[in-house]
N, C-alpha and C positions, 0 to 999 in steps of 0.2 A: 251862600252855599258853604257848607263845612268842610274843609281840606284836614283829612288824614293824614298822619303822620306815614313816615315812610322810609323803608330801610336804604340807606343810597343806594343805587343800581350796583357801583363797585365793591361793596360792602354783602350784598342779598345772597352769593354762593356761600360765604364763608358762615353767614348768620345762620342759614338753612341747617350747616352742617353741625354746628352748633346745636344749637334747637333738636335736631334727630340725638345728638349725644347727649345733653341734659335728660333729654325725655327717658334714654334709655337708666342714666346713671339715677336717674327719683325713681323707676320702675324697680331699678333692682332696689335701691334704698328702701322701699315699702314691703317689698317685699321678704327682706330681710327680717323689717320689722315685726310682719304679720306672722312672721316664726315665734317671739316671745308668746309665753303662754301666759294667755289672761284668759279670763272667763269660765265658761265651761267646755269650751270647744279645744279640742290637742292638735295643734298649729303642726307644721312641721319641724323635724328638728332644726335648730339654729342653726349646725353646722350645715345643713342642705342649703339654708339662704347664705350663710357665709360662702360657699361654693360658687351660687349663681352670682351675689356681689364681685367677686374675684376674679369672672371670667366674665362679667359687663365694663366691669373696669380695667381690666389689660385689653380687651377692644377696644374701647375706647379710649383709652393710651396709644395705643398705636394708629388712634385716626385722627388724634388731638391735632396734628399739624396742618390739618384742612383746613383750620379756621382761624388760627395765629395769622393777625392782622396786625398792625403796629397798631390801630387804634385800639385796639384791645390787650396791648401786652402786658400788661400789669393782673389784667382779669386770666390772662390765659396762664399765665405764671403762678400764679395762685390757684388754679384748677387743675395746673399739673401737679406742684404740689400735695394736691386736698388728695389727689388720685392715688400718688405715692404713698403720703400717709395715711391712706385708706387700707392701702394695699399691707403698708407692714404691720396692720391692727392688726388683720382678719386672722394669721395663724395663733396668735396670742387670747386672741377669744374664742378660736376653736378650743385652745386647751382650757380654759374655762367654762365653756360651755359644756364640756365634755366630762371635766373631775369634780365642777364644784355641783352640790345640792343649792347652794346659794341663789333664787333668782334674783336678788341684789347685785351680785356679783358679774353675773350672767349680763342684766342690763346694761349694767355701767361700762361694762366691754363694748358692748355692742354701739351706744350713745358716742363712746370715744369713736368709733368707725366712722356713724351718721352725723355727727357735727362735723367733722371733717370735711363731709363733703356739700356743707355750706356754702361754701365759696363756689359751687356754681349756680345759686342762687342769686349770690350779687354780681358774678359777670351776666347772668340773664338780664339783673338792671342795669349795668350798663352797657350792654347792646341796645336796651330801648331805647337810652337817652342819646345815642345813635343817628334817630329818628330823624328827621326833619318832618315839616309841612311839603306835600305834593299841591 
């Protein structure tokens, strides 16, 4: 029989809460994204995804402390972080988005934002390894 891996019991509120805030912070991440205009379709303005970013991420700044666990304080430390300097891009590439013709320019603002919030990618790995066998 194959035994699943498994979040410890003590450990499954703070993960949850987790997992609901990653989900929300890649939701707005893509959807930031899907404002760059490629193709032939006219996305919305960047500054409208820079907005919905800004007000997914001070939410979830203020819910960060549900899931600070000591097992995880290094990962949480770092996604407080990525949140903060998520947070002081987004005025800086509204003014680019806003003055330059540049999509170059435009981009590279916006990449400095979304690498940023890398780092709840690798607390997502390590909450897995978290896991034990049940």
């Amino acid at each position: 029989m194959l035994r699943r891996k498994r979040m410890p019991e003590d450990l499954e509120p703070a993960w949850t809460v987790f997992l609901e805030q990653a989900e929300r912070v890649e939701t707005a991440r893509q959807a930031l994204l899907r404002c760059l205009p490629v193709g032939r379709v006219d996305p919305a303005p960047v500054p409208v995804g820079l907005d919905l970013l800004r007000d997914e991420l001070e939410a979830v700044a203020a819910e960060m402390p549900c899931w600070k666990v000591d097992a995880m304080a290094e990962q949480w430390v770092a996604c407080e972080s990525a949140v903060a300097e998520a947070l002081d891009r987004i005025e800086p590439a509204r003014v680019v988005a806003e003055e330059s013709q540049e999509l170059e320019h435009v981009v590279v603002s916006v990449s400095k934002i979304v690498s940023a919030l890398d780092a709840w990618r690798e607390a997502e790995r390590g909450w897995l390894s978290l896991r034990t066998r049940s």
